[in-house]
N, C-alpha and C positions, 0 to 999 in steps of 0.2 A: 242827299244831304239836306236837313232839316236848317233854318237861319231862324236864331233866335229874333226878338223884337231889339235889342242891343248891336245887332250886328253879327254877334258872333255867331258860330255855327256849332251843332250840338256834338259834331265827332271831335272838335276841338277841347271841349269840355271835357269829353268822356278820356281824351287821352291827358289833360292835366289832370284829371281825379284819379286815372289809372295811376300815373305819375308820381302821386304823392302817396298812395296808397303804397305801393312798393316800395318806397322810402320810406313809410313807415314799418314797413314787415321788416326791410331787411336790418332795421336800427331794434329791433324787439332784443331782446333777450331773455331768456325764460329762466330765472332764478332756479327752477330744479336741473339744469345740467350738469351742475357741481353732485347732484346723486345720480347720474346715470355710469352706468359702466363700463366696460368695452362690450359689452355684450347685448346694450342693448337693455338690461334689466333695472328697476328702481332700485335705490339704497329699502331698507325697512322702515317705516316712521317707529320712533320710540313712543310705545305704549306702557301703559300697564294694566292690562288690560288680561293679561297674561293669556292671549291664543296661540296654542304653539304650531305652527305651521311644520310640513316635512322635515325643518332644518333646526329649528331648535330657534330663532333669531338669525337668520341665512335670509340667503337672497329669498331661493325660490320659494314661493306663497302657494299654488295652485298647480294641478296635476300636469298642465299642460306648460310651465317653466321647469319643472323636476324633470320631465319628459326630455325637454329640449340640454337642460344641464347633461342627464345619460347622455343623449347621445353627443355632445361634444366631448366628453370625459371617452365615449366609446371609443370614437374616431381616433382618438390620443393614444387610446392601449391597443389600436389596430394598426396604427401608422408612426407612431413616434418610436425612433430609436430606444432613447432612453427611458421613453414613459415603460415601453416592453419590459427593457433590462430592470426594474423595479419592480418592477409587480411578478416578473419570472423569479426574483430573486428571494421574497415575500414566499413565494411557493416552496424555493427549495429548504428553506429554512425552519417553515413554521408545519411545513406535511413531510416532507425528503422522501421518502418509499414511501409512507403512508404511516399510522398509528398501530399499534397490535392492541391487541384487546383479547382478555386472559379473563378468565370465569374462576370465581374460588367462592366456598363458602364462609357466610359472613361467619363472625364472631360472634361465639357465646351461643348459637342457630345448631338445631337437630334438626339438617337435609336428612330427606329422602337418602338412600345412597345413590348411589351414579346420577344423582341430579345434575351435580357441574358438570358432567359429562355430556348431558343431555341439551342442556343450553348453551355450550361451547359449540356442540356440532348445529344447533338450529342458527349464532352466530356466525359460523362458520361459514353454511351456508348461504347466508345472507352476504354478506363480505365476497362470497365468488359470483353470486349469482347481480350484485348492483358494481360487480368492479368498484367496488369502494374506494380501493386506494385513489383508483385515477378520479373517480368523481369527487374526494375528499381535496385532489389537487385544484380540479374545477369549482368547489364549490368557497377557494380562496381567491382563486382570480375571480370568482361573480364579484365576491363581495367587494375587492378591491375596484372594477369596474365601474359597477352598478351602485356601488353602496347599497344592495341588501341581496340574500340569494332565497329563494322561496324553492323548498321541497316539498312534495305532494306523495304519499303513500298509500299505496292499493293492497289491503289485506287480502290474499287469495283463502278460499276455503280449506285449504288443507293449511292455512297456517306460514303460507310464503310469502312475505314483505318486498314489495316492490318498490322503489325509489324513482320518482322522475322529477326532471327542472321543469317549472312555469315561470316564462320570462316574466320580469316587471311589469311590462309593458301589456301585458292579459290581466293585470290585475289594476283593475278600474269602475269607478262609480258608476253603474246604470243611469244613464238619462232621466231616469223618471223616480230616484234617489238623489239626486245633485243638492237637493233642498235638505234633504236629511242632514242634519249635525252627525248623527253615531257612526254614519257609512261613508265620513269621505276614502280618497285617498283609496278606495275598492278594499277598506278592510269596515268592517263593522264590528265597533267596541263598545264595552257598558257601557251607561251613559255618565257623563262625571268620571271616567277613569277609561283611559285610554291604553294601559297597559292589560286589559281585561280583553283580549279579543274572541267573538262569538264567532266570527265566518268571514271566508273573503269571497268577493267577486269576481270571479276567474271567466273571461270570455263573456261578462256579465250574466252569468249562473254562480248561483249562493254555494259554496264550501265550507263544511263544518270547519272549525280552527281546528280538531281533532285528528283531520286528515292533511296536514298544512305545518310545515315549521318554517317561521320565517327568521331567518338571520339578517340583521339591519347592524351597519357600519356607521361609524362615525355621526350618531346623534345621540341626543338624551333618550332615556328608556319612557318618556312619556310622548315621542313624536313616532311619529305611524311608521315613515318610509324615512330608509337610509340614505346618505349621499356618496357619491362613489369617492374612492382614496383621493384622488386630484383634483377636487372639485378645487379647493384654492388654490392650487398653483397649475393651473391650464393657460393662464395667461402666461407664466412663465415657461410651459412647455414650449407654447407656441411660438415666444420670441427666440428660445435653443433654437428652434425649428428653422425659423428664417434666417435667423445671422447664420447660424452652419453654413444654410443653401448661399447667401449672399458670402461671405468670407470664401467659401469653392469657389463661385462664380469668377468675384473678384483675382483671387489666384493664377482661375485657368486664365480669365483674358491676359493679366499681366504675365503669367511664361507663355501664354502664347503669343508675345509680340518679344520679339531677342532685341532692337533695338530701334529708335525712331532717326533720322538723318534731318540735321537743321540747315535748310538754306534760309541763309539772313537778305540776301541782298537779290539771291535770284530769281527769273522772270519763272511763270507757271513753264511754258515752251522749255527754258532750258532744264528744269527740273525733271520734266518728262524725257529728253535729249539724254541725261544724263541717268537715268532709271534705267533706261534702253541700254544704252551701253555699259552698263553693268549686270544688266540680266546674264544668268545661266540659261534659261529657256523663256518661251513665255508661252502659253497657254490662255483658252478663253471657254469660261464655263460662264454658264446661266446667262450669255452677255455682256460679258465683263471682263475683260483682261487683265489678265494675271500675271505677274515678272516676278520672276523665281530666281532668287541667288544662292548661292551654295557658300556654307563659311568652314572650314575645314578647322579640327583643335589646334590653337595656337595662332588661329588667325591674327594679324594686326594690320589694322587698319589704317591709311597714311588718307588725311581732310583737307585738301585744301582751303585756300581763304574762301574764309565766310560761310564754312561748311562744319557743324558741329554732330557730334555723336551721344547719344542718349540713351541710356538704357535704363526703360524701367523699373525691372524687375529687382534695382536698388534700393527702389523705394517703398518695398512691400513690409511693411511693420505687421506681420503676422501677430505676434507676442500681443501687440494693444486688444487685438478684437478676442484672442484668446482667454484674456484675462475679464473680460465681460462676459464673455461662454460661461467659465468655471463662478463666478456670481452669481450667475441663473443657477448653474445646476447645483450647486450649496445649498443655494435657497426652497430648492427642490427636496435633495434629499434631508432636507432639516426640517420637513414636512413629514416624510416617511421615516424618520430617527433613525437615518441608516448610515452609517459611515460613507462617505463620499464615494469612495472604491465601488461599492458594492450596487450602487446608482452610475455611475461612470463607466467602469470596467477599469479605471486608472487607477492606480496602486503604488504610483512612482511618489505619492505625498503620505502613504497609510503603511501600517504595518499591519498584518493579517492578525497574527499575535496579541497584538496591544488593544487591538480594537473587540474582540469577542471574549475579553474576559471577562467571568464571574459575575464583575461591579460596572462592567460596561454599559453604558444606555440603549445600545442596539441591542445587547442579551437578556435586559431587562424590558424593554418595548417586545421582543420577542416570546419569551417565557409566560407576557401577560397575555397578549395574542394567542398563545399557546393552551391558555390557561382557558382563553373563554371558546377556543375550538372543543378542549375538551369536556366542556359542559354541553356543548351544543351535540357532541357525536353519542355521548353518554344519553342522555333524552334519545336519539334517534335508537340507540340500540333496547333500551327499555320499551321502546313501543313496540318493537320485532318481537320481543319475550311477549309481550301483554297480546299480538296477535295470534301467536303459535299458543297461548295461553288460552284464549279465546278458542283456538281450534282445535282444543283437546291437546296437545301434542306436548302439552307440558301442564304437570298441574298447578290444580288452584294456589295462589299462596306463594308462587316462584320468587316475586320480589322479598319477600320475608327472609330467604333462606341464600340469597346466593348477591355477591357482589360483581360489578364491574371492574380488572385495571387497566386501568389505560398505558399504553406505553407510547412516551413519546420520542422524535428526534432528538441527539444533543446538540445543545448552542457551542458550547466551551472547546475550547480548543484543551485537547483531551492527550493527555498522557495516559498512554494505556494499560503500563506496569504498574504506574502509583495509582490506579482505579484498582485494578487487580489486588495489588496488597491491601489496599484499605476496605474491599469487600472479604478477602480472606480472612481481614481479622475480624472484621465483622461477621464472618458463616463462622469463624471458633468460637468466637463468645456467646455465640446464641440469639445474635440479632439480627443476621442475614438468615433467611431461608434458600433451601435451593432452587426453590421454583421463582423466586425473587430473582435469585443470582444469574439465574437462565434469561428469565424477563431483561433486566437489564442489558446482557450479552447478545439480546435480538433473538436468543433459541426459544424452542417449543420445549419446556420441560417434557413434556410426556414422547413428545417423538423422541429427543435424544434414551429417556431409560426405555423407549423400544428398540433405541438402535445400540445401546450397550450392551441388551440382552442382548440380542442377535451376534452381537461382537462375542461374547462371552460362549454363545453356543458355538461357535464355529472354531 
């Protein structure tokens, strides 16, 4: 211990400036806490500077908070009830079996003959050989997941289209690219125009865009990577999550205790005296003795002075915490445009009917989502023609001469007779076809008149 020329001593010093030092740290307050989040992440400063980051004006800036976004958004659709029941529901609606897709030749076009024939069955193909349907399911959950799904295509030499997923998370900037403007984010776009993409970075090895379709969710068409469906209401997932668990918890403790016994004036001694002789048995686990009563239905109970009875499980107001549940999860599926039922699985406030008609906002969030599936499956199958086109197996000029239709799921809540007459009258006046009318009905025109012949010969 050092003593100054004053008397005093230098550790005494050191613990008043410590002192005062920590008095002042813990009096600071840092004016940006009002923008941090539960997550951890900064609000964005308002620019105009116009850099659009992954999100469009979103949280996440950089590869490594979009990163961390996935996987909490993951965790939600691997473990939350209802995050599941949303995005399962997403699926059945916007794929159901899967799409059909029907070859005809275009309008006003002199095909080859049997050319539609020739690229239905190289579709055909294709569709049995990537299990479409089920990957067409999976590649609605990536997107609702992940916010974006990336497919990669392997043209084999004879003309056969392969289809495989590359997680997001393969697709990233090489270390020694990080400086580059045109390649963040593991995609590399023109420069000045970021809807122009040249290659991605897969595993950090370059991919032409040619071999690569990427579908991106929920941003603008000029931000690189998509953000998954729950990115804004993960906080609200996560408070479902807890009140659930804590509302059960709460529950099971209160029916698990049938009643509590008030002594007001009694010694601890007599309380225990009086335990004991009302035990049914008593028993000793982990150390701890146990006194077991038995109360048979219709019991009543006779208290003497100063002895009151309590139960509980009268005071469990279920309804209050329920009614903050359904808050959250409104808020939830008013994110997802989906009538509350169909996020819930509760139906005792919706009417099945009312809610998926025509002019509804679910049929209409659906039909659009529909709409840009089916632009994205239409590209994927034009590419399969343009590979088998490439490998001989179909000639030059295919896209000239022949169309795609797509056929999709119905949203509407369908009466099946007045669909029936209003296509009958439409196949008499001449403006239904029957390969149309087949299409609509889910059939293969051409299998059905093989299987009338056949009916016919027999």
């Amino acid at each position: 211990m050092t003593q100054l020329t004053n008397g005093a001593y230098a550790d005494d010093w050191e613990q008043r400036l410590t002192e005062a030092c920590e008095g002042i740290w813990d009096a600071l307050v840092d004016p940006r806490e009002a923008y941090v989040d539960d997550d951890g992440l900064w609000w964005n400063p308002v620019a105009t500077g116009g850099a659009a980051g992954p999100g469009g004006g979103v949280t996440p800036l950089d590869e490594a908070q979009l990163t961390e976004v996935r996987q909490q958004c993951r965790r939600l659709a691997a473990t939350n009830e209802f995050a599941i029941n949303g995005i399962e529901n997403r699926v059945n609606y916007l794929v159901g079996a899967g799409h059909s897709y029907h070859v005809t030749v275009r309008k006003g076009a002199h095909a080859p003959e049997g050319l539609a024939a020739d690229v239905q069955a190289v579709l055909d193909e294709f569709l049995h050989e990537n299990r479409w349907q089920t990957r067409q399911q999976e590649i609605v959950r990536r997107l609702d997941r992940d916010g974006e799904a990336f497919l990669r295509f392997f043209a084999d030499a004879d003309g056969t289209t392969r289809v495989r997923f590359i997680e997001p998370e393969q697709v990233a900037t090489p270390p020694e690219l990080v400086h580059n403007t045109e390649a963040t984010f593991g995609i590399h776009a023109e420069p000045h125009d970021v809807e122009t993409v040249l290659g991605y970075y897969v595993d950090g090895e370059p991919v032409p865009a040619g071999d690569v379709q990427h579908r991106k969710a929920n941003v603008d068409s000029n931000v690189k990577r998509g953000l998954p469906l729950y990115f804004p209401v993960r906080k609200n997932l996560r408070r479902v999550e807890k009140l659930l668990r804590n509302m059960s918890a709460l529950a099971e403790i209160q029916s698990a205790i049938a009643l509590i016994r008030k002594h007001r004036s009694a010694a601890r001694s007599g309380v225990e005296s009086f335990v004991d002789s009302g035990a049914d048995a008593v028993g000793a686990t982990t150390g701890r003795t146990r006194r077991l009563a038995q109360y048979a239905p219709g019991t009543i109970l006779d208290a003497p002075a100063g002895l009151e009875y309590d139960f509980p499980a009268n005071g469990v107001q279920a309804h209050g915490f329920v009614s903050v549940l359904q808050a959250e999860l409104r808020a939830i599926a008013a994110r997802l445009v989906m009538p509350e039922f169909m996020f819930t699985s509760d139906a005792s406030n919706a009417n099945y009917a009312s809610t998926l008609v025509a002019e509804g906002p679910a049929v209409k969030m659906f039909e659009r989502l529909q709409a840009g599936l089916k632009g994205d499956d239409c590209d994927v199958m034009w590419r399969v023609i343009d590979g088998a086109e490439r490998a001989g197996r179909l000639p030059a000029g295919t896209r000239r001469h022949v169309e795609i239709q797509i056929g999709l799921p119905s949203l509407h809540v369908r009466d099946r007779l007045r669909e029936c007459q209003i296509d009958r009258i439409a196949y008499e006046k001449g403006v239904l076809s029957p390969q149309s009318w087949s299409q609509r009905l889910g059939l293969d025109y051409d299998q059905e008149q093989k299987n009338l012949a056949m009916h016919q010969a027999k």
